[in-house]
C-alpha positions in Angstrom: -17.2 13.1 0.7 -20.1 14.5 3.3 -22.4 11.8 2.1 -20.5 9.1 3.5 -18.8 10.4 6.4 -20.0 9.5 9.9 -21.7 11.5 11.7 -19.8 11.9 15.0 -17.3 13.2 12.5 -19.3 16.0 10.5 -19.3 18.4 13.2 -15.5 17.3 14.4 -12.9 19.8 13.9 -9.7 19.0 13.7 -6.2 19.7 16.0 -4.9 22.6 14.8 -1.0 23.1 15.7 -0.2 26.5 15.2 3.3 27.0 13.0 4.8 30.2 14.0 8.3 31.9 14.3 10.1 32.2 17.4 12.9 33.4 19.7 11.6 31.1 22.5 9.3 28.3 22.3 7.8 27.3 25.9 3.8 26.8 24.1 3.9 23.0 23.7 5.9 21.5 27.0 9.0 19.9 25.0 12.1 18.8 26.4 15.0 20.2 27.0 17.5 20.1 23.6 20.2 17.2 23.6 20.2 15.8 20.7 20.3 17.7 17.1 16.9 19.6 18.0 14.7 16.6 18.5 13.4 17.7 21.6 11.0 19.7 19.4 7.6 18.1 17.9 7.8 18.2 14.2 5.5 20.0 11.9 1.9 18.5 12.2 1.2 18.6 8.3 4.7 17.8 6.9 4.9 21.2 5.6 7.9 21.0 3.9 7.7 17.1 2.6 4.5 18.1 1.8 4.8 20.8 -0.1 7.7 18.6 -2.7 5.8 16.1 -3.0 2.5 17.9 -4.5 5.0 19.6 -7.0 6.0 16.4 -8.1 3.0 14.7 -8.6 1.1 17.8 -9.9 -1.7 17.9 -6.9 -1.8 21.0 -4.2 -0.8 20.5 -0.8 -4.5 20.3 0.3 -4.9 17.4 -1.7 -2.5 15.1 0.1 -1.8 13.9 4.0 0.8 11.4 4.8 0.6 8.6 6.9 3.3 5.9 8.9 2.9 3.6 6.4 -0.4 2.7 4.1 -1.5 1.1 7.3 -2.0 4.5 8.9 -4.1 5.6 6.1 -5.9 2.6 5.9 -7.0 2.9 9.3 -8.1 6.8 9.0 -10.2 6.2 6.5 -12.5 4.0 8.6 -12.0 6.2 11.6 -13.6 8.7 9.3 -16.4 6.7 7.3 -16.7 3.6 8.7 -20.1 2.9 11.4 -19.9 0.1 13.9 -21.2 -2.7 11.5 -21.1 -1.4 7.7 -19.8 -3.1 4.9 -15.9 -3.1 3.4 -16.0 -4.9 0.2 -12.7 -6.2 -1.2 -11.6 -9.5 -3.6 -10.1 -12.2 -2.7 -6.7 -13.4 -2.5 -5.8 -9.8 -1.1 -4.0 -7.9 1.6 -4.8 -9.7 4.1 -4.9 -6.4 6.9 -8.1 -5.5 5.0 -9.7 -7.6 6.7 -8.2 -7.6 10.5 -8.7 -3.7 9.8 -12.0 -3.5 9.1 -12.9 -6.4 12.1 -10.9 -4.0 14.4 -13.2 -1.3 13.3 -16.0 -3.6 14.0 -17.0 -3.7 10.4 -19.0 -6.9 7.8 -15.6 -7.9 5.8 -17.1 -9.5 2.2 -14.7 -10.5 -0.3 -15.8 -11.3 -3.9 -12.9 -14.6 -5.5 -11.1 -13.0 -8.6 -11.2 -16.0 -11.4 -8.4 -18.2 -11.4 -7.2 -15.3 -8.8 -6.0 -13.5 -12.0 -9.3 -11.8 -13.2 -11.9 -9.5 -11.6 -15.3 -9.4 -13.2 -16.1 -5.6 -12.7 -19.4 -5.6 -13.2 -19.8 -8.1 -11.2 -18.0 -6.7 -7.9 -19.8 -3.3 -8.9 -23.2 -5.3 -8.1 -22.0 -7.1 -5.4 -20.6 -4.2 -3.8 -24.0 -2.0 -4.0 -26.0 -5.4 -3.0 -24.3 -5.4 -0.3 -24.4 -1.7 0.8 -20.5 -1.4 0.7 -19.3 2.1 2.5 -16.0 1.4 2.1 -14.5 -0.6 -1.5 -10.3 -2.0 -0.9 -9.1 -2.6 -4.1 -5.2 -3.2 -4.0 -3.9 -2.7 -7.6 -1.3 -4.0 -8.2 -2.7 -6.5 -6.2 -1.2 -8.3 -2.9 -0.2 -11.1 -3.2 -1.3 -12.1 -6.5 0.7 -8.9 -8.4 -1.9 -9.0 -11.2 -3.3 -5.5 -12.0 -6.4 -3.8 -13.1 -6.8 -1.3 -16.0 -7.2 2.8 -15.0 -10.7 2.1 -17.2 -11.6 -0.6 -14.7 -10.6 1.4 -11.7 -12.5 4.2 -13.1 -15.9 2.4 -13.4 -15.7 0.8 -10.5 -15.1 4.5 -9.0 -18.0 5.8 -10.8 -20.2 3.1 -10.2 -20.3 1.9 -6.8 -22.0 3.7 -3.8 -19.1 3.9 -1.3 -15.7 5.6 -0.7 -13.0 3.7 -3.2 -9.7 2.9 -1.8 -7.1 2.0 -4.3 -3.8 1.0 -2.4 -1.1 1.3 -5.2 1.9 0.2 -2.8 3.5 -1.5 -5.8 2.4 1.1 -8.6 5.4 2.2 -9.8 6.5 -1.8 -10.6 3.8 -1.8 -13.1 3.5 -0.5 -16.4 0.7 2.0 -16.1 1.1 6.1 -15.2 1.4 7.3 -12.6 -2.2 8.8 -12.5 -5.6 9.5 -10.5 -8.9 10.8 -10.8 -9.4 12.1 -7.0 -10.6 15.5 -8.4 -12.9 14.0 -10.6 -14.5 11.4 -8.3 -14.6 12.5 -4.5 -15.2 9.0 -3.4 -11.7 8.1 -4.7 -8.8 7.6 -2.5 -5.1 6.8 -3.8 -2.4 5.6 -1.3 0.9 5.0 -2.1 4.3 4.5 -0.2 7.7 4.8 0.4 7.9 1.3 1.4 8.6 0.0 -1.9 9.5 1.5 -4.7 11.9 4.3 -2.8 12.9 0.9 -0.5 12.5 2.8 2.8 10.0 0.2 4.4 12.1 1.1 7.6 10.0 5.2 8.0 7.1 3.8 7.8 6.4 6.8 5.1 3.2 6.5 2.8 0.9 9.2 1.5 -3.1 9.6 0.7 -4.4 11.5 -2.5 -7.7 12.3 -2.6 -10.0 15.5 -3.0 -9.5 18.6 -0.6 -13.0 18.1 1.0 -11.7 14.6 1.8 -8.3 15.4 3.2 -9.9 17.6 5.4 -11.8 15.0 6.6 -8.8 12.8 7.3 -7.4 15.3 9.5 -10.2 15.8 11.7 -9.3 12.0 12.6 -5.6 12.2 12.2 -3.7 12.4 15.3 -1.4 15.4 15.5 2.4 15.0 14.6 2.1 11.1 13.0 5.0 11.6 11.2 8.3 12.1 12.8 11.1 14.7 12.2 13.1 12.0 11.2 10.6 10.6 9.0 10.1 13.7 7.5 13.8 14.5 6.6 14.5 11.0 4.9 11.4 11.4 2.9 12.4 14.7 1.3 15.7 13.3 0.7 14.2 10.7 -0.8 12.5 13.2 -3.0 15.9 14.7 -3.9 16.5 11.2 -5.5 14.1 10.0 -7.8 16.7 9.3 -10.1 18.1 6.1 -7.8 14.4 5.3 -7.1 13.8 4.8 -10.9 17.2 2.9 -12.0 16.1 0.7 -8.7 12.8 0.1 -10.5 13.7 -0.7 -13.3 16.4 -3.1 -12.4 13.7 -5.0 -10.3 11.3 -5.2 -13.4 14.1 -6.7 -15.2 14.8 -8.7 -12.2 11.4 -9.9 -11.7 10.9 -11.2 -15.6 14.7 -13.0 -15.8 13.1 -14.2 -12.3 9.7 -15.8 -13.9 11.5 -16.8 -16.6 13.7 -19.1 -14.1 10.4 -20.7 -12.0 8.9 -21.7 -15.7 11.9 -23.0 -16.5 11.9 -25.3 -13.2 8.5 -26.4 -13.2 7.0 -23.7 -11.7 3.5 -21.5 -13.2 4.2 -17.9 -11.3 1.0 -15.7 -12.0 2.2 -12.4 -14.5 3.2 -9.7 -12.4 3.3 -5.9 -12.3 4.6 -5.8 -8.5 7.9 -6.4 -7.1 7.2 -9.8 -6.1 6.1 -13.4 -8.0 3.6 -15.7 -6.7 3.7 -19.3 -7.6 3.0 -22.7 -6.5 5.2 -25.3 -5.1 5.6 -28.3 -2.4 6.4 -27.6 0.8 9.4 -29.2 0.7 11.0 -26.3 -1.4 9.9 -23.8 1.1 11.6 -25.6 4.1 14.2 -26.4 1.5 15.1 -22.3 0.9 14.5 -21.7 4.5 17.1 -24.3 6.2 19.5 -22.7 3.7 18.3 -19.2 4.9 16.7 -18.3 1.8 13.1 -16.8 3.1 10.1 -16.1 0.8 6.7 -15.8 2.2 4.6 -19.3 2.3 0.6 -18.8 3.0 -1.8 -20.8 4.7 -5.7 -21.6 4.5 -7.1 -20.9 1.3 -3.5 -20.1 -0.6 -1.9 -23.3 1.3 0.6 -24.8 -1.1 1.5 -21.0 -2.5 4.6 -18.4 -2.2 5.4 -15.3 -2.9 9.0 -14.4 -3.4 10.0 -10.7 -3.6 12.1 -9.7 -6.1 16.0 -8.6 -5.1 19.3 -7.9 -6.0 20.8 -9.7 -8.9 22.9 -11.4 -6.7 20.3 -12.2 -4.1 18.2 -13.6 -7.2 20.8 -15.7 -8.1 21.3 -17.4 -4.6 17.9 -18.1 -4.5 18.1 -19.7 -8.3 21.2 -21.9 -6.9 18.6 -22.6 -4.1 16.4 -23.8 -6.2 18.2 -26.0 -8.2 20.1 -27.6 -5.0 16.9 -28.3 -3.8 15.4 -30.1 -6.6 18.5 -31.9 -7.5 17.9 -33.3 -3.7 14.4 -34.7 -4.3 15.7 -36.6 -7.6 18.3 -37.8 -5.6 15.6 -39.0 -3.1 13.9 -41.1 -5.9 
């Protein structure tokens, strides 16, 4: 949206790489070809990548950019709205590169606590986001590290209500049980990023993608650098594409995963919050953590304000049940110990 980009950008116009045909191609001082082609620059936009992916989720091409990883995307957005000292507005516990992200952009980080870190009282983060003259609201649904989720109505008045650009960062989306849907064309100040990272389990292309209105794409590419994404980036994405089917039995055997999972922790003593996300987050004694790591069994312990809790992602079957076996050896230990 105009009314919230920054001015140095307004009048910015973006770096445009010509696509043409050719018989020779001496324009952009490449390489010399070794190596399958690669001595070429790929195509700025993702043309082709591009082009699938709006099919699939119903949107035109001008509606989406892609990005090396949400990160990427992240980051344009406050090269595009964010002034040296304005506001980003998120909840607490979140992601925590909101916040390094926004201090790198020299932004005021606020977060607002979420209840019992399971609940967010909307009207309340509406207020506090307009008290405090947000430009830019995070909102990571479902959210990191917690996994709880808010509802499309809650998104949506949040969206309609506060006086800022809206970034909902639905890396885990497809885990959940809600669509698959947006509102960008209804509400310009809404941004949607999702990613390969997860759900497609490709965390290793740094692949994720921004949906938002046309007038706000364009935006993003007058700050984008030319030619983020890589050829090779490019082509595993569209194959990925070409797969869905794998995606979605992968998803749905990590839902099933993640609830035989919880099931387990209660089971043991354990409280992990409900999750919509491929991950549970609980909390436990220290001793269990260095427990699973001396037997090579990582999960992700926190410090500071989440000291004392874990998030474990959700894995194979048989990865789940070493960590289970883990478990149990390690608690069998400490009774031993009394």
């Amino acid at each position: 949206m105009l009314k919230y980009l920054r001015r140095e950008i307004r009048d910015l116009e973006a770096y445009e790489v010509k696509e043409r045909d050719y018989v020779v191609k001496l324009d952009a001082n490449e390489g010399v070809d070794w190596l399958d082609g690669l001595n070429r620059y790929p195509v700025d936009r993702s043309d082709a990548l591009r082009d699938k992916l709006a099919r699939q989720l119903g949107k035109t091409p001008g509606e989406l950019v892609f990005g090396n990883g949400s990160s990427e995307l992240i980051e344009l957005v406050f090269k595009a709205y964010l002034e040296a000292g304005e506001t980003v507005v998120s909840f607490s516990p979140t992601f925590s590169m909101y916040r390094i992200f926004t201090l790198i952009h020299k932004g005021r980080y606020l977060e607002m606590p979420l209840k019992d870190m399971v609940s967010l009282d909307v009207e309340a983060f509406i207020a506090f986001a307009n008290e405090n003259r947000a430009k830019v609201v995070l909102i990571s649904n479902p959210n990191n590290p917690t996994g709880t989720i808010l509802s499309p109505e809650a998104i949506e008045k949040i969206v309609r209500e506060v006086d800022a650009m809206v970034v909902i960062d639905e890396a885990y989306i497809e885990f959940s049980d809600q669509p698959l849907t947006d509102k960008t064309r209804d509400y310009p100040n809404a941004v949607v990023l999702r990613t390969f990272s997860k759900a497609y389990g490709l965390a290793g292309i740094r692949l994720g993608y921004m949906i938002a209105h046309e007038e706000v794409i364009g935006y993003i590419n007058r700050v984008r650098s030319p030619y983020n994404l890589n050829v090779l980036t490019q082509g595993v994405g569209l194959k990925a594409l070409e797969s869905v089917a794998i995606a979605r039995e992968n998803i749905q055997m990590i839902k099933e995963e993640r609830e035989r999972m919880a099931k387990v922790l209660r089971d043991k003593g354990f409280d992990p919050l409900p999750s919509q996300a491929n991950f549970l987050f609980f909390q436990a004694k220290k001793g269990l953590y260095r427990y699973l790591a001396d037997q090579g069994v990582l999960i992700r312990g926190f410090g500071g304000d989440l000291e004392g809790y874990y998030r474990l992602t959700i894995g194979t079957p048989k990865e789940n049940d070493i960590v289970i076996n883990a478990i149990e050896e390690a608690q069998n230990e400490r009774s031993q110990d009394r």
